[in-house]
Backbone and ligand atoms as CSV (ligand in chain L), in Angstrom:
chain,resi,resn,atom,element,x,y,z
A,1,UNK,N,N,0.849,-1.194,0.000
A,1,UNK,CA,C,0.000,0.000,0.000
A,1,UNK,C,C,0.878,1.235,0.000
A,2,UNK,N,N,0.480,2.471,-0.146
A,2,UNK,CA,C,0.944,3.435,-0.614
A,2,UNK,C,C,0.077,4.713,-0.027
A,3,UNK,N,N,0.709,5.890,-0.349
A,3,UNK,CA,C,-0.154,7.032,0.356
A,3,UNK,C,C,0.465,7.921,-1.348
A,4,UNK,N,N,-0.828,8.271,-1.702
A,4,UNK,CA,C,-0.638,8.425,-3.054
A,4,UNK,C,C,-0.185,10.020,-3.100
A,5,UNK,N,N,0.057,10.589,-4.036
A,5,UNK,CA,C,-0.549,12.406,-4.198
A,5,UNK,C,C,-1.408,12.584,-4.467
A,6,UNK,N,N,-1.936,13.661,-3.823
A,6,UNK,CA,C,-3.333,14.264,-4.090
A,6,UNK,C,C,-3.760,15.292,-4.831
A,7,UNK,N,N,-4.286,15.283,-6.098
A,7,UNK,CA,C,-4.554,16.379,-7.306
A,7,UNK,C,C,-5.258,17.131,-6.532
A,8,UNK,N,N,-5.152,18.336,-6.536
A,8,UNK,CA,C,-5.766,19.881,-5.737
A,8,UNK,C,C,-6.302,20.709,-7.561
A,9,UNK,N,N,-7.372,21.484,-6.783
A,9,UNK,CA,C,-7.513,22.208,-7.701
A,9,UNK,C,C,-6.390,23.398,-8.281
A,10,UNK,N,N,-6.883,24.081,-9.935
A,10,UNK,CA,C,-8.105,23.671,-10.754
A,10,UNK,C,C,-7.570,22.867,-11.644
A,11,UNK,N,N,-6.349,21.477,-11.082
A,11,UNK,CA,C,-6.294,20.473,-11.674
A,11,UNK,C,C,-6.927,20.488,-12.901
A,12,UNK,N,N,-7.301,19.596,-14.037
A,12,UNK,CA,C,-8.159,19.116,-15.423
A,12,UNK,C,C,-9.019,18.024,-15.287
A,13,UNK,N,N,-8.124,17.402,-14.075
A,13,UNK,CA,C,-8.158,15.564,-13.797
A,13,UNK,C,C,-9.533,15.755,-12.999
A,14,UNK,N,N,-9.766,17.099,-12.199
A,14,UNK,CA,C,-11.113,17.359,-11.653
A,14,UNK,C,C,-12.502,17.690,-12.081
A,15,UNK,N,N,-12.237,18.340,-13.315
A,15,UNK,CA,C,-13.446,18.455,-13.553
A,15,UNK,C,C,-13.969,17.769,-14.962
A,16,UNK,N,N,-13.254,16.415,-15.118
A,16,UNK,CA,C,-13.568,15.029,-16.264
A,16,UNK,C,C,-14.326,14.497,-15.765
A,17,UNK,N,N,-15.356,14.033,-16.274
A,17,UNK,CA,C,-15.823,12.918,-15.957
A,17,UNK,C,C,-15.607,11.661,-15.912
A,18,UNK,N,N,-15.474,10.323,-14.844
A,18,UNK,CA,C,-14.704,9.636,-15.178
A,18,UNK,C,C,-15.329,8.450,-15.773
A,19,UNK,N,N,-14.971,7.708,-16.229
A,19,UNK,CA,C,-15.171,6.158,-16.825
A,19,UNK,C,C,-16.058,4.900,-16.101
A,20,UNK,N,N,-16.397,4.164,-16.484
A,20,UNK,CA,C,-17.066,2.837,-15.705
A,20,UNK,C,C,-15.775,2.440,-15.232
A,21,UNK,N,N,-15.452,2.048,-13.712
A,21,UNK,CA,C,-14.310,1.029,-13.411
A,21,UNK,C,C,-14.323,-0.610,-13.701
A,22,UNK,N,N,-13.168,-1.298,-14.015
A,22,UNK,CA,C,-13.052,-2.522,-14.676
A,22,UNK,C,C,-12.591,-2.841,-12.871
A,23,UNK,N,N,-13.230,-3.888,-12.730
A,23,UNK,CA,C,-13.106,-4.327,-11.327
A,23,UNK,C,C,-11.861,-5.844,-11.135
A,24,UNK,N,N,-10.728,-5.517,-11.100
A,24,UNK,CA,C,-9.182,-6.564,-11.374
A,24,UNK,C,C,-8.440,-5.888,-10.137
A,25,UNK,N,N,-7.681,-7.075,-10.080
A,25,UNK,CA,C,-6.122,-6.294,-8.998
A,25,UNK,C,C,-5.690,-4.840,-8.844
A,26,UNK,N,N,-5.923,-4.587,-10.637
A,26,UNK,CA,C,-5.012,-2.882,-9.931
A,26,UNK,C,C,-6.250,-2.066,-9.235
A,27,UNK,N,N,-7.748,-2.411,-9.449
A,27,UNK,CA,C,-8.811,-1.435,-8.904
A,27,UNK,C,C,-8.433,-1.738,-7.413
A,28,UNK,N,N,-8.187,-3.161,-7.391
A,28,UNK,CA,C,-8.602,-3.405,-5.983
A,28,UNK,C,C,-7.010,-2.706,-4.699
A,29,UNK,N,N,-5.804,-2.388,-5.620
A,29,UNK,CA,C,-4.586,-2.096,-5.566
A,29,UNK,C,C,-5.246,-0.412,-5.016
A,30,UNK,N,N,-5.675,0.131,-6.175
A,30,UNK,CA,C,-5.659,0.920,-6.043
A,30,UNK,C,C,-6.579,1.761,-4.977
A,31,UNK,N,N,-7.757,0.973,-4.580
A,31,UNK,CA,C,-8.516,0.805,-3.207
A,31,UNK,C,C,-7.930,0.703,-2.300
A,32,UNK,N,N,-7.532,0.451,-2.223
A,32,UNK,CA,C,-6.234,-0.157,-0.924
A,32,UNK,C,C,-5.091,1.217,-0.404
A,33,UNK,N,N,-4.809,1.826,-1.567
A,33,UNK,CA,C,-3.612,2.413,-1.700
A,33,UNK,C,C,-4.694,3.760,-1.261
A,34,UNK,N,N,-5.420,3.959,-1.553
A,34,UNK,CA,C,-6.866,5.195,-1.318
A,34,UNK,C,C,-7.296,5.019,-0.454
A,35,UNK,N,N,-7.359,4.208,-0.086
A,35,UNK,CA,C,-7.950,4.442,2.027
A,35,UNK,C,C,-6.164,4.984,2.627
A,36,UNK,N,N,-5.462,4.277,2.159
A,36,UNK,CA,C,-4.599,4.887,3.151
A,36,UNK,C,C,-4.699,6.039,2.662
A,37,UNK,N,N,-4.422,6.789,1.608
A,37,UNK,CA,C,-4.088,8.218,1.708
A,37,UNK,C,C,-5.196,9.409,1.919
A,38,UNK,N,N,-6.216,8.678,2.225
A,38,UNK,CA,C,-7.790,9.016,2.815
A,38,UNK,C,C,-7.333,9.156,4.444
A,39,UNK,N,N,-6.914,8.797,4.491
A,39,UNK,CA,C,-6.572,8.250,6.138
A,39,UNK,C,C,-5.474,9.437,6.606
A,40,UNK,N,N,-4.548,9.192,5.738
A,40,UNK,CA,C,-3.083,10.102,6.000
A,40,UNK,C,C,-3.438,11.738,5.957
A,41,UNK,N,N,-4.593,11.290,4.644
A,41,UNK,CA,C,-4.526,13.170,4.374
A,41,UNK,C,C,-5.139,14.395,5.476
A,42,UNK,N,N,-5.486,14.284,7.074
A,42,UNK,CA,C,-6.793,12.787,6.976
A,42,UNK,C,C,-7.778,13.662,6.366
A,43,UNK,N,N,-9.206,12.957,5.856
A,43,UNK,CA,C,-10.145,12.808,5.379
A,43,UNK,C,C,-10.976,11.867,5.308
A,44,UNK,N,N,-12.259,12.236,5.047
A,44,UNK,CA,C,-13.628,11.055,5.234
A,44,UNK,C,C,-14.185,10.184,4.349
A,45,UNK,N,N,-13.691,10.636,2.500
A,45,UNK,CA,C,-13.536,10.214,1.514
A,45,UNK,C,C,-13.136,10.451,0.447
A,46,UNK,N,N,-12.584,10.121,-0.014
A,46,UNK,CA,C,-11.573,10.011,-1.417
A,46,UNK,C,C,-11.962,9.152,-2.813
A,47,UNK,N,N,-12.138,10.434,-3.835
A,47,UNK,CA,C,-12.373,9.547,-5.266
A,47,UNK,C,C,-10.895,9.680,-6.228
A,48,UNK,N,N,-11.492,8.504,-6.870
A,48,UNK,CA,C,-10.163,7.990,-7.482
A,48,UNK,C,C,-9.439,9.195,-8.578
A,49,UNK,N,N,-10.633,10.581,-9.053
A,49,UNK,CA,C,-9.844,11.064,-9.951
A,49,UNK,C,C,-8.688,12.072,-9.134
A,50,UNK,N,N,-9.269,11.943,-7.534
A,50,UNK,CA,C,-8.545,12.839,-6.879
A,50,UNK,C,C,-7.100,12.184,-6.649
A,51,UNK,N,N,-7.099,11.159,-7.052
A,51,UNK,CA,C,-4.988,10.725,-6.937
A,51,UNK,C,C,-5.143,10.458,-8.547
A,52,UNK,N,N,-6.282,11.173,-9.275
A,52,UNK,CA,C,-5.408,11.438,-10.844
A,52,UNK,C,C,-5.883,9.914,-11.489
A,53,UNK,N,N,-7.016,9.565,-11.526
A,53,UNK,CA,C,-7.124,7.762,-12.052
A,53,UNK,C,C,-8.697,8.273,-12.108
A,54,UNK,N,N,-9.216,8.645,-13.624
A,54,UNK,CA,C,-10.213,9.074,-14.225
A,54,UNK,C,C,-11.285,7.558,-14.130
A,55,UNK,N,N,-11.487,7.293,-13.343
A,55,UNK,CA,C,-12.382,6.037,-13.103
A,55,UNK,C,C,-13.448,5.692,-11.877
A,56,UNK,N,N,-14.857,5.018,-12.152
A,56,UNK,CA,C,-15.545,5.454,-10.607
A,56,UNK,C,C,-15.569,4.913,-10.145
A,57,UNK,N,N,-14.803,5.025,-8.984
A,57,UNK,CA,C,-14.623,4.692,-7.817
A,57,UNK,C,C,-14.156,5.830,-6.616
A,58,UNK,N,N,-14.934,4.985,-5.620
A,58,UNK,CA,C,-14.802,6.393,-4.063
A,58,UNK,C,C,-14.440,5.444,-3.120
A,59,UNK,N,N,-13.732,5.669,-1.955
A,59,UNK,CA,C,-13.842,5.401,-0.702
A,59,UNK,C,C,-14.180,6.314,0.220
A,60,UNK,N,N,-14.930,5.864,1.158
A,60,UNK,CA,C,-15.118,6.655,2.273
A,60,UNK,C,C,-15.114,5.893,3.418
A,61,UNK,N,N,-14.972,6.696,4.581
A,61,UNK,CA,C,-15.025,6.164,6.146
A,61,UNK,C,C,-15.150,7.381,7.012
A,62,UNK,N,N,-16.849,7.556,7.021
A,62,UNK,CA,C,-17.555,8.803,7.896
A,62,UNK,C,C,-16.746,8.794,9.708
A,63,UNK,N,N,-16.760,7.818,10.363
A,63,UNK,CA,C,-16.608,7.311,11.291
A,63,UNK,C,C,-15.343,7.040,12.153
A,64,UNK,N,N,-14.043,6.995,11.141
A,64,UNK,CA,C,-12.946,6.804,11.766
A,64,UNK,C,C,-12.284,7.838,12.779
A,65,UNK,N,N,-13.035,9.011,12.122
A,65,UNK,CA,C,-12.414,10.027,13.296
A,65,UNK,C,C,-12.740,10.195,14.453
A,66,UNK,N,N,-14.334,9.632,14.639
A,66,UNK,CA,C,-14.874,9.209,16.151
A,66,UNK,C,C,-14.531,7.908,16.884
A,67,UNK,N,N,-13.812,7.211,16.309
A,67,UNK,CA,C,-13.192,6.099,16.946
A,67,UNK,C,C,-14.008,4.561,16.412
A,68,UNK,N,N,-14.456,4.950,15.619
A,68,UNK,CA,C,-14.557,3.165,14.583
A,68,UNK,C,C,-14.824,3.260,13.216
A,69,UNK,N,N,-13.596,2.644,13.416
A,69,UNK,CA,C,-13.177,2.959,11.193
A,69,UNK,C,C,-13.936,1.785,11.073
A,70,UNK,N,N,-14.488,2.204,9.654
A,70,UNK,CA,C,-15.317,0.767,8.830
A,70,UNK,C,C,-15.257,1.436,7.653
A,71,UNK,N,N,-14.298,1.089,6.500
A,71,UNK,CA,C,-13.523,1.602,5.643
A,71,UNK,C,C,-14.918,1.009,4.654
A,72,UNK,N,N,-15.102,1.666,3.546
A,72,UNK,CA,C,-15.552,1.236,2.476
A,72,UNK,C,C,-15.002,1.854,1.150
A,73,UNK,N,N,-15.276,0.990,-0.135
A,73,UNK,CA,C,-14.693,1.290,-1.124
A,73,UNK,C,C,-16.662,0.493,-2.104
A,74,UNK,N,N,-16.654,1.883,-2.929
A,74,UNK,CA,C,-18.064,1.748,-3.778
A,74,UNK,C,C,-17.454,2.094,-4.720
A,75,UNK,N,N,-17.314,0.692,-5.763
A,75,UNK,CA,C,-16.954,0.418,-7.330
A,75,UNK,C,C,-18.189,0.989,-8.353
A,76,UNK,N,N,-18.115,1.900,-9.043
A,76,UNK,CA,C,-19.197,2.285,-9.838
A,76,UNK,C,C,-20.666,2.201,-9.433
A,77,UNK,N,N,-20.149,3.476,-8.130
A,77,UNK,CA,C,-21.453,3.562,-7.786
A,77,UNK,C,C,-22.451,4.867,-8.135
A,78,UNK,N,N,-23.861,4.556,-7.875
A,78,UNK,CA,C,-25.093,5.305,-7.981
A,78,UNK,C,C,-25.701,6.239,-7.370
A,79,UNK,N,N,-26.532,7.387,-7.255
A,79,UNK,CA,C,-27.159,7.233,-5.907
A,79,UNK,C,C,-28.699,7.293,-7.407
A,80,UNK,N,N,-29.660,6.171,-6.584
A,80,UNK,CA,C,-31.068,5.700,-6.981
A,80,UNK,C,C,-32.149,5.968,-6.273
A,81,UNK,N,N,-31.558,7.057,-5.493
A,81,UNK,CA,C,-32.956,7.575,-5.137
A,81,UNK,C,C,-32.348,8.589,-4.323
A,82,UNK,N,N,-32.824,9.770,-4.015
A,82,UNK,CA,C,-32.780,11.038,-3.317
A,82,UNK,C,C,-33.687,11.527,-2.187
A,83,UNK,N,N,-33.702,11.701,-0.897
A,83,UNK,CA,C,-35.096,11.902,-0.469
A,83,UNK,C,C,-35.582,13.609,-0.917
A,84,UNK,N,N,-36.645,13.964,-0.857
A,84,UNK,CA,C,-37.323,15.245,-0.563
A,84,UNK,C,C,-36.621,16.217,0.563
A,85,UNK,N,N,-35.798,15.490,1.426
A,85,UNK,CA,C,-35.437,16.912,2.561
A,85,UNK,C,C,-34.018,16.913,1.804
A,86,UNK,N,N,-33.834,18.634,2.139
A,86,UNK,CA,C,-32.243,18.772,1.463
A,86,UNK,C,C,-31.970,20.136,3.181
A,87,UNK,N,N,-30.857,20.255,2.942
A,87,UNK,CA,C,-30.346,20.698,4.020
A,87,UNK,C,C,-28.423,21.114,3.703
A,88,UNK,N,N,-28.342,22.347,4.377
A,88,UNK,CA,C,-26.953,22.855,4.025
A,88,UNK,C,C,-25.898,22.284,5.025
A,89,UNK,N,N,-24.713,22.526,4.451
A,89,UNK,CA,C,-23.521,21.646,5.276
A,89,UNK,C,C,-22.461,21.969,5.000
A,90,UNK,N,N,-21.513,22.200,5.994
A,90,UNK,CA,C,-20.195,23.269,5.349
A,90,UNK,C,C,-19.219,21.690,5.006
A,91,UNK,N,N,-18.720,21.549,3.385
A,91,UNK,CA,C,-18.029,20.672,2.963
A,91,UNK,C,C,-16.607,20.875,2.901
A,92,UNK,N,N,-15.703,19.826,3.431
A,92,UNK,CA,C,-14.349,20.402,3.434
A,92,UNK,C,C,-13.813,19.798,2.088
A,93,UNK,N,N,-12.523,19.896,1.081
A,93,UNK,CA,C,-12.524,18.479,0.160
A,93,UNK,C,C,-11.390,18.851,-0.021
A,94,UNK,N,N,-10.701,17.386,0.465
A,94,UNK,CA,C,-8.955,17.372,0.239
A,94,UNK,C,C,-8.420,17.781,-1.164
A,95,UNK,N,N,-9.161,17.937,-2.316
A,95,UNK,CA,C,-8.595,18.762,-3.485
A,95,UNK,C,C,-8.639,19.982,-3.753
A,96,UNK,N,N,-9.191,20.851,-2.684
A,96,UNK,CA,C,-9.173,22.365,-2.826
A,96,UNK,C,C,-8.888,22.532,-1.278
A,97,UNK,N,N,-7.714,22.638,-0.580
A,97,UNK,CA,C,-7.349,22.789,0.941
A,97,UNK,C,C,-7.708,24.086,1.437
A,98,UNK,N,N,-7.982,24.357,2.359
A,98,UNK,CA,C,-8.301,25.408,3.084
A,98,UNK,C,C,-9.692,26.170,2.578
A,99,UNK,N,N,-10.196,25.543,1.875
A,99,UNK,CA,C,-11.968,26.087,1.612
A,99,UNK,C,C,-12.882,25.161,2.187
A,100,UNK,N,N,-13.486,25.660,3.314
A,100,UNK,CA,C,-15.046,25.121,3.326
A,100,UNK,C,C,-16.214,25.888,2.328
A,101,UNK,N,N,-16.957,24.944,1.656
A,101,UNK,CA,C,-17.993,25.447,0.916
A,101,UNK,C,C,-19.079,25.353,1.757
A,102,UNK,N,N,-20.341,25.881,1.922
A,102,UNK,CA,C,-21.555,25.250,2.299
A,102,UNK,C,C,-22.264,24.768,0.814
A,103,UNK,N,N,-22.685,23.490,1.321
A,103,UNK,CA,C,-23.431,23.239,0.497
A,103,UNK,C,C,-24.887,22.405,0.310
A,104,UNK,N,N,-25.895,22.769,-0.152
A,104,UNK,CA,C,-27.139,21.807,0.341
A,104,UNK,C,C,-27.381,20.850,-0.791
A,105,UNK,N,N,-27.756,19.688,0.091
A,105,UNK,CA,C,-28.052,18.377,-0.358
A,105,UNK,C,C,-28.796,17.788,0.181
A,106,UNK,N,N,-29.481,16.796,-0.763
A,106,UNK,CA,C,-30.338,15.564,-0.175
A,106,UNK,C,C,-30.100,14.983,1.164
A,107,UNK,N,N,-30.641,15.221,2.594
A,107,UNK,CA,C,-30.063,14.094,4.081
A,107,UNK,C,C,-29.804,12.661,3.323
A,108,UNK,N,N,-30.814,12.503,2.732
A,108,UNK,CA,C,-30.700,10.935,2.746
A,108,UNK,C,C,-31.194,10.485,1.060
A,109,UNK,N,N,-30.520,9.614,1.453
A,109,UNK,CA,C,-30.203,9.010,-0.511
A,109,UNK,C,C,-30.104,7.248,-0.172
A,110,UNK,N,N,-30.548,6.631,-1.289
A,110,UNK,CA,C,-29.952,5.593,-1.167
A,110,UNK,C,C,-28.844,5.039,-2.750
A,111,UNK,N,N,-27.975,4.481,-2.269
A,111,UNK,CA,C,-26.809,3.916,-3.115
A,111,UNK,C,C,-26.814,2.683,-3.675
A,112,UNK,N,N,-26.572,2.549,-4.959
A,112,UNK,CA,C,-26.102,1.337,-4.886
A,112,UNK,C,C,-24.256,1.576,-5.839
A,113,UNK,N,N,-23.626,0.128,-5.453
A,113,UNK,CA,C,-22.351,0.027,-5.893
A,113,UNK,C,C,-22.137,-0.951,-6.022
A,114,UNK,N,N,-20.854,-1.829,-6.265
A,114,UNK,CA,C,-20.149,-2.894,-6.783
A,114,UNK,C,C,-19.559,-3.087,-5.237
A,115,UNK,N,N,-19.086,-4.319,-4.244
A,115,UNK,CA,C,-17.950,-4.230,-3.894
A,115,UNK,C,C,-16.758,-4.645,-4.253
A,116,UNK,N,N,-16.062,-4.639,-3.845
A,116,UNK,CA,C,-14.507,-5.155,-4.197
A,116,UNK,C,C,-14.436,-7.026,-4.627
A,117,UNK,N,N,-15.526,-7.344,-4.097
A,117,UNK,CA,C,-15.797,-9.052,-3.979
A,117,UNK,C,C,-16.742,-9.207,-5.851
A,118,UNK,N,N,-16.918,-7.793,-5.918
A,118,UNK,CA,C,-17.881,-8.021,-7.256
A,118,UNK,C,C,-19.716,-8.309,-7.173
A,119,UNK,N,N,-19.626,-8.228,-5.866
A,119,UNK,CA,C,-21.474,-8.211,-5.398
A,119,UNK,C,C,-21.663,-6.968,-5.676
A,120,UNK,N,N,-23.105,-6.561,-6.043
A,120,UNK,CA,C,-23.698,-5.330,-6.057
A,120,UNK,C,C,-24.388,-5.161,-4.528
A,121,UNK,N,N,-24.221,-4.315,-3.775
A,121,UNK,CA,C,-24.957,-3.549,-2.539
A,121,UNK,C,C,-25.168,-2.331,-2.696
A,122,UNK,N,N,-26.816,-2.155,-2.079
A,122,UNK,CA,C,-27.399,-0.992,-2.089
A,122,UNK,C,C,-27.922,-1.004,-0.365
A,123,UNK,N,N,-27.876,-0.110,-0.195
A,123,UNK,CA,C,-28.241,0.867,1.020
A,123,UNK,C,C,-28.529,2.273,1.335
A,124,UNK,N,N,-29.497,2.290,2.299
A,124,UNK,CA,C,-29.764,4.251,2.729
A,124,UNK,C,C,-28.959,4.745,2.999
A,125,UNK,N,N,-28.853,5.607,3.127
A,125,UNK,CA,C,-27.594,6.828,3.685
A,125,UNK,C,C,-28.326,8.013,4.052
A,126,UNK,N,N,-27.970,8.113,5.465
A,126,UNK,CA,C,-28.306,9.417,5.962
A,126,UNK,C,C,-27.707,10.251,6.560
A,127,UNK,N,N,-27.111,11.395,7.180
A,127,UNK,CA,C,-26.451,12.321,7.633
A,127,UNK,C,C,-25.195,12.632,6.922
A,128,UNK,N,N,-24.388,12.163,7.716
A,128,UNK,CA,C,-22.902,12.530,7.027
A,128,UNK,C,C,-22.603,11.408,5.612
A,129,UNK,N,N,-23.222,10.510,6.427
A,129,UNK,CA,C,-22.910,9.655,5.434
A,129,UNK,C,C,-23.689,9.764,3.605
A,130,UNK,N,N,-24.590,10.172,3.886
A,130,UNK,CA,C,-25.503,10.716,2.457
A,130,UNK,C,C,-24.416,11.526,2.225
A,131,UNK,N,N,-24.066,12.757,2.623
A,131,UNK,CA,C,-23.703,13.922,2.720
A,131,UNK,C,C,-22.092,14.057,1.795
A,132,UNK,N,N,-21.083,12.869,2.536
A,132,UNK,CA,C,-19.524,12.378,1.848
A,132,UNK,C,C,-20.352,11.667,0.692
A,133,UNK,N,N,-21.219,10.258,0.596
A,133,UNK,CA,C,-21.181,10.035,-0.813
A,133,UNK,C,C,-21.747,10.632,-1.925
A,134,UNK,N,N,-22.533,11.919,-1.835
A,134,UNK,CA,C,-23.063,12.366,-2.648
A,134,UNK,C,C,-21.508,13.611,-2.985
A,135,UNK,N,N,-20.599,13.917,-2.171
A,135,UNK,CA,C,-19.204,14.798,-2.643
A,135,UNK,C,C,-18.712,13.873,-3.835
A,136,UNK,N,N,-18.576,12.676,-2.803
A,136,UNK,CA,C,-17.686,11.857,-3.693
A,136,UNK,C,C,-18.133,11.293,-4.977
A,137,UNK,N,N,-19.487,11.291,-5.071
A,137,UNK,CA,C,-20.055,10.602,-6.271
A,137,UNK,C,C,-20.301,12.105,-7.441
A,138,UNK,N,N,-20.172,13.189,-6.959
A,138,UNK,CA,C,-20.212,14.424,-7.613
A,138,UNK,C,C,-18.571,14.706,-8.078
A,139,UNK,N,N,-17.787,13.731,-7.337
A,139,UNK,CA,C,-16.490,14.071,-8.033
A,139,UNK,C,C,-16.048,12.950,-9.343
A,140,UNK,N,N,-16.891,11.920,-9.515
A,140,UNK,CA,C,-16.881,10.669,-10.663
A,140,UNK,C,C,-17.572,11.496,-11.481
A,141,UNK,N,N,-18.417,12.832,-11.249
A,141,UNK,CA,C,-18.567,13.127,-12.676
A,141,UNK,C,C,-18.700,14.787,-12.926
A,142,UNK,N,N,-16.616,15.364,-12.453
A,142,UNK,CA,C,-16.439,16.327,-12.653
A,142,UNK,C,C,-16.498,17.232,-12.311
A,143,UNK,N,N,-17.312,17.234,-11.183
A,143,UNK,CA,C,-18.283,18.488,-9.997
A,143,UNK,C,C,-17.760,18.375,-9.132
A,144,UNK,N,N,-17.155,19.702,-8.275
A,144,UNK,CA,C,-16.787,20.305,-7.012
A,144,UNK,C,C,-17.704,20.812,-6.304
A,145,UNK,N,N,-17.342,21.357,-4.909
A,145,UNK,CA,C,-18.628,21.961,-3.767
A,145,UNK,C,C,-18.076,23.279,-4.649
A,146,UNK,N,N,-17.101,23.959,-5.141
A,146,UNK,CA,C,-17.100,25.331,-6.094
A,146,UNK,C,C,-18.309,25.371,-6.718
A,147,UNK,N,N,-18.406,24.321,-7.918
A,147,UNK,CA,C,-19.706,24.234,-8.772
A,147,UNK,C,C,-21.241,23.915,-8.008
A,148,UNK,N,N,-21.297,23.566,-7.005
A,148,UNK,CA,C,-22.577,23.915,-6.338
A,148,UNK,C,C,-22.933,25.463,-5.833
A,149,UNK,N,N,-22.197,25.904,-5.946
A,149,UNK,CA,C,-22.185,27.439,-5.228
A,149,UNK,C,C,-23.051,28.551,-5.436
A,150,UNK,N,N,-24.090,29.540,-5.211
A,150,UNK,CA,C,-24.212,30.245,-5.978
A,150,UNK,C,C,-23.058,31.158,-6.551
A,151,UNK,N,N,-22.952,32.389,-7.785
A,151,UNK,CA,C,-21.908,32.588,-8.317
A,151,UNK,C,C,-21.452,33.753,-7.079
A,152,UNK,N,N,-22.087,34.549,-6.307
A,152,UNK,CA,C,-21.801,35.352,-5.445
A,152,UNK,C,C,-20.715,34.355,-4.202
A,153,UNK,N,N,-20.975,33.169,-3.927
A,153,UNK,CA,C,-20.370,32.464,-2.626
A,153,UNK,C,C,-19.026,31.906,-3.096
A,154,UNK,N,N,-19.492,31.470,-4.914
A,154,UNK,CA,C,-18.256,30.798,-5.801
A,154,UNK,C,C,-16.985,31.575,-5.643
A,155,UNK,N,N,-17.203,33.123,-6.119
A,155,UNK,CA,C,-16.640,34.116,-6.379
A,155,UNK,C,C,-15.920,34.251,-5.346
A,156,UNK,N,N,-16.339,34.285,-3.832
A,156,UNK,CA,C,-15.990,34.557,-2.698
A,156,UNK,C,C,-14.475,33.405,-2.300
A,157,UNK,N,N,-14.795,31.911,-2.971
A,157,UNK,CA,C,-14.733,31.251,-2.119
A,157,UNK,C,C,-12.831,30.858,-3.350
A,158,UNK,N,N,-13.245,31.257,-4.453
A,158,UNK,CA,C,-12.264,31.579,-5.702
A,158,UNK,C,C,-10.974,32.443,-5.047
A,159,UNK,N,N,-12.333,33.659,-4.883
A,159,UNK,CA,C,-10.884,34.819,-3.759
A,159,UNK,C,C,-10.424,34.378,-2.944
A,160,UNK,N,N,-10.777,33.352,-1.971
A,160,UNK,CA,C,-9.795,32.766,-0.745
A,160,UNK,C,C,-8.687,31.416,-1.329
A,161,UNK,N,N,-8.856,31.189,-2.365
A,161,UNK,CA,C,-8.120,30.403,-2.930
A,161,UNK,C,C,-7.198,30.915,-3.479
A,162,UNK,N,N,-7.452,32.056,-4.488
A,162,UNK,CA,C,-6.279,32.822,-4.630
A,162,UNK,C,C,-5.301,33.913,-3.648
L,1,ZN,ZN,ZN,-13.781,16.421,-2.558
């Protein structure tokens, strides 16, 4: 395993959309190698175009920072349903450092994905956890908490970057 580099914005590699993932050794390599640097950077989840590998796949682990990691890795995943309540949330994201965005989203969604074993699982997601996979699944296709912004907060949030 490995602790990879991390593409920061306004990178190119960020705002592609990425590919269906082929589910073999190097995905599962490269899962592996993405929790750790999820971990190191630290952070709650990590998509694959963010160490520069245009393909969908995310890991996340809402939980490790309160004291029980339960690492997951979602191979070309979905979200298949959205609920009706949406609600704002200041987002941090290891590819643009030192910006929190607020941003509102669906509480609760449900997912489905591939795991690493090649089963498909679907499940609800609510709080934080809706909250990281809907970042991370907005980064498999090109979208930052920048691009949720209105252009007045974007603008703002541009100037603290520069
Ligand atoms: Zn992010």
């Amino acid at each position: 395993m490995a602790v990879l580099p991390i593409v920061t914005y306004p990178d190119p590699r960020l705002t592609t959309p990425c590919a269906p993932a082929v589910l073999d050794d190097t995905t599962r390599a490269l899962a592996a190698d993405m929790l750790e640097t999820m971990y190191a950077a630290p952070g709650r989840g990590l998509a694959a175009p963010q160490v520069g590998v245009l393909i969908r796949l995310f890991v996340m682990d809402t939980g490790w920072k309160d004291g029980t990691p339960a690492p997951r890795v979602m191979v070309n995943p979905q979200i298949v349903r959205q609920g009706a309540d949406v609600a704002p949330m200041a987002e941090g994201c290891l590819s643009i450092p030192g910006i929190t965005a607020v941003v509102t989203r669906p509480t609760d969604i449900t997912l489905r994905w591939t795991d690493l074993d090649g089963t498909v699982q679907e499940q609800d997601l609510t709080g934080i956890e809706a909250i990281c996979a809907q970042h991370e699944q907005d980064h498999l296709d090109g979208i930052l908490t920048l691009d949720r912004l209105d252009p007045v907060a974007r603008a703002q949030a541009l100037a603290e970057l520069a």
